[in-house]
C-alpha positions in Angstrom: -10.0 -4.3 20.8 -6.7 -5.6 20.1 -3.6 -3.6 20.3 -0.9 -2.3 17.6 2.3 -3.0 18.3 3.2 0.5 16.5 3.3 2.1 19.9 2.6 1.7 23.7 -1.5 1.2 24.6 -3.3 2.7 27.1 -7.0 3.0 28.0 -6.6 7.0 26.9 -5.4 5.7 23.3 -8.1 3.5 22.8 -10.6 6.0 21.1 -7.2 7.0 19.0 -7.3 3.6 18.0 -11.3 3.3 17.0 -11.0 6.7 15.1 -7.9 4.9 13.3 -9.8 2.2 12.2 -13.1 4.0 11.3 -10.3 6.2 8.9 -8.9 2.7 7.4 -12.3 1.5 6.4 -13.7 4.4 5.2 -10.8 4.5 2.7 -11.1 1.0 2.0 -14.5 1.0 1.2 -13.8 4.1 -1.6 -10.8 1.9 -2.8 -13.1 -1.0 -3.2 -15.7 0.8 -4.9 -13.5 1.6 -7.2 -12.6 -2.0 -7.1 -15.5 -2.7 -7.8 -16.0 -0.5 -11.3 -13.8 -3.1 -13.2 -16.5 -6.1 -12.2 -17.1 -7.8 -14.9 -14.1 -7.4 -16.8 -14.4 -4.2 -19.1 -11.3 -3.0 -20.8 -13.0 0.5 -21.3 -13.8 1.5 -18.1 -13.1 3.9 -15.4 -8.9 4.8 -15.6 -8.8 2.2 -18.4 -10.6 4.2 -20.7 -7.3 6.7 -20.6 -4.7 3.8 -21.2 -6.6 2.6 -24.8 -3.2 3.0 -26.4 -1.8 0.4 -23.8 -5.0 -1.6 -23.9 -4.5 -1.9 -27.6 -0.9 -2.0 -28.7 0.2 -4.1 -25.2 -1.1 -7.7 -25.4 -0.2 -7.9 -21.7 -1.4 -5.0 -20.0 -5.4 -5.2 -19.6 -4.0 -8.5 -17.6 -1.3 -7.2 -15.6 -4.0 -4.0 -14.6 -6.5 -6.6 -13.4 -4.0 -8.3 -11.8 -2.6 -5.3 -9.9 -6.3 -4.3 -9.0 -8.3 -7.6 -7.9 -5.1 -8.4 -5.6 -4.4 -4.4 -4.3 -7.5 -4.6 -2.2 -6.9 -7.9 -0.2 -3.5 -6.8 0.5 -5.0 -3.1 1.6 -7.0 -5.5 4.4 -5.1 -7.9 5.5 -1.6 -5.5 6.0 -4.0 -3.7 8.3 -5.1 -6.6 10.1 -1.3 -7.5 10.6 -0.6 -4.5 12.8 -2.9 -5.4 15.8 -0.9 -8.2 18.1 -2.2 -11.4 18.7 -2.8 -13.6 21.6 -3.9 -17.3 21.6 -2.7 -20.0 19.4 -6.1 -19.0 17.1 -5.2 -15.6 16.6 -1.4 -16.4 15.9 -2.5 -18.8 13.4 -4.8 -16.0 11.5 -2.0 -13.7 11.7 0.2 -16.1 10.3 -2.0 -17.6 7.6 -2.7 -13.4 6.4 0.6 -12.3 6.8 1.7 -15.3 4.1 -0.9 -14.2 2.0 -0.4 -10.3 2.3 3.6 -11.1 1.5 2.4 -14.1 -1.6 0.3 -11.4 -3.2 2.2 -8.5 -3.4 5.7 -10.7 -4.1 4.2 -12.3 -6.9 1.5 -10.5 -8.4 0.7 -6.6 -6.8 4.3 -5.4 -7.0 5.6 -6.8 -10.2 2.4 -5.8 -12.0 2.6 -2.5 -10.7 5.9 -2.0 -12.0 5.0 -3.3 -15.3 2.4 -1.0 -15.2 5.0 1.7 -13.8 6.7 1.5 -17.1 3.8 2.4 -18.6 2.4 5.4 -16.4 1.1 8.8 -18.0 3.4 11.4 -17.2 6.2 10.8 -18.9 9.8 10.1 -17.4 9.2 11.8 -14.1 6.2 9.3 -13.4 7.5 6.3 -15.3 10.5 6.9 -12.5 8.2 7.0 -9.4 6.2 3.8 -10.1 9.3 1.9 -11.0 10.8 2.9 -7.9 7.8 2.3 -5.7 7.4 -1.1 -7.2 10.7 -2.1 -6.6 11.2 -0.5 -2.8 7.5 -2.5 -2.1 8.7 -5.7 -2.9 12.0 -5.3 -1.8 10.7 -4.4 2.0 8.2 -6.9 1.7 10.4 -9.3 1.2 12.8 -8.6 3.8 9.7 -8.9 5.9 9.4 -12.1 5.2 13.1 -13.4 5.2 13.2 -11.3 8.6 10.4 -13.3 10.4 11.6 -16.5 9.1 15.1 -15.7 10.9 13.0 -15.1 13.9 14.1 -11.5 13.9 10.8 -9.8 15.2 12.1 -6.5 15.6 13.6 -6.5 11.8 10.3 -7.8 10.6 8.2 -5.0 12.1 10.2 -2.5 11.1 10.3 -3.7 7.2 6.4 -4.3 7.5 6.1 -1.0 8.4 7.4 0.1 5.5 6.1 -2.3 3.4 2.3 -1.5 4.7 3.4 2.5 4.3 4.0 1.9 0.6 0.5 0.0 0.3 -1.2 3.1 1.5 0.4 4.8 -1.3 -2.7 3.6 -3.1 -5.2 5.4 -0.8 -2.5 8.4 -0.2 -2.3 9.3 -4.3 -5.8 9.6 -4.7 -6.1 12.2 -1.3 -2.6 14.0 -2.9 -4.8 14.2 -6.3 -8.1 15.6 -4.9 -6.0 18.1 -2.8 -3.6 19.2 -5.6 -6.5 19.5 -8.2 -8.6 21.4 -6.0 -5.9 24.1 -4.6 -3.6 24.7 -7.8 -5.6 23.9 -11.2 -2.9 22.3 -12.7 -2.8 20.7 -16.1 -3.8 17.1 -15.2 -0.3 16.0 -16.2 1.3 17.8 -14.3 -0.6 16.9 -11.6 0.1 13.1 -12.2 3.4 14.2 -12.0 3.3 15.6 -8.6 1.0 13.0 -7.2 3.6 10.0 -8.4 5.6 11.2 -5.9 3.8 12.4 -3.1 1.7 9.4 -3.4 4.6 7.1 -1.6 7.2 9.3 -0.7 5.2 11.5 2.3 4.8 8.0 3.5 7.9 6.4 3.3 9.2 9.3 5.4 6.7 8.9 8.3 7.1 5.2 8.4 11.2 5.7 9.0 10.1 8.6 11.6 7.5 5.5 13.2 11.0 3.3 12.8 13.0 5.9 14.9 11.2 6.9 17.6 10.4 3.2 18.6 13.8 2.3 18.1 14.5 5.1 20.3 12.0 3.8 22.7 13.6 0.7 23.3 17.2 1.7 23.7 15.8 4.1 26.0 15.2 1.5 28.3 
């Protein structure tokens, strides 16, 4: 199977790596279920049904939500795909053509609908906060992702698509915080979205810089 570049392969890691991906898609296939609630277009379904007040007094939102949802999962697959290296001018080419379209979706539609929607969130200020922040810190590292490869500055690039790809897991990582956190401490379900705004991204962000580190580490060390 093909490598990650996250850290050195061996034969031993391979099963690390199959268990890896078996992980990925079974989270992927829940987040595409739930994907898959809002086809055909319903604006009173699933976690619609508790934004009625946006639905109805925002002209915009019901099309910025679908916006931020029909794109989320392609960019879920394809930033996954981006962390295996390639070999051959075929594969380059793929990686190429999905690592435009991972950086084209979430520049213009994922990341500034989610922060519209950010503004938006249940929760109040604390939330409001957290999605704006995560919006902004996604595109932002996304970007430099992409002005990073085009300077031909590989190492750069990784680095900011690990981060970039850490934040899209926030949308996998918020729903594990939520079942965790309803299931040990019975909060009130706002606070809960409270907690989970945050642990949704930040928990990540954290282990990507620790990724950053100890392969930055790596290579000096040599």
């Amino acid at each position: 199977m093909p490598k990650p570049f996250l850290i050195n392969t061996s034969k031993k890691q391979s099963i690390g790596y199959i268990i890896l991906a078996v992980l990925f898609f079974y989270f992927f296939w829940l987040m595409l279920r739930l994907t898959l609630d809002y086809i055909p277009y319903s604006t009173n379904v699933a976690f619609l049904m508790i934004k009625q007040t946006e639905v109805t007094t925002l002209p915009w939102y019901r099309y910025v939500f679908y916006t931020h949802v029909y794109t989320s999962i392609f960019i879920l697959l394809f930033g996954f795909i981006q962390f295996f290296t390639v070999a051959g001018k075929i594969k380059k080419r793929i990686h190429r053509i999905l690592g435009y379209m991972y950086v084209s979706l979430i520049l213009l539609f994922s990341a500034p609908s989610g922060l519209y929607m950010g503004m938006h969130a249940n929760g109040g200020n604390t939330a409001i906060a957290s999605f704006v922040i995560l919006s902004i810190i996604w595109w932002a590292s996304t970007f430099m992702a992409m002005k990073s490869i085009l300077q031909q500055n590989i190492i750069a690039h990784k680095h900011y698509m690990i981060r970039s790809y850490a934040l899209t897991l926030s949308a996998v990582t918020l729903r594990m915080w939520k079942v965790i956190i309803v299931t040990l401490l019975h909060l009130p379900p706002m606070d809960t979205y409270k907690i989970i705004a945050w642990m949704g991204w930040v928990p990540n962000l954290v282990i990507a810089e620790l990724i950053i580190y100890y392969k930055t580490k790596q290579i000096t060390a040599k």
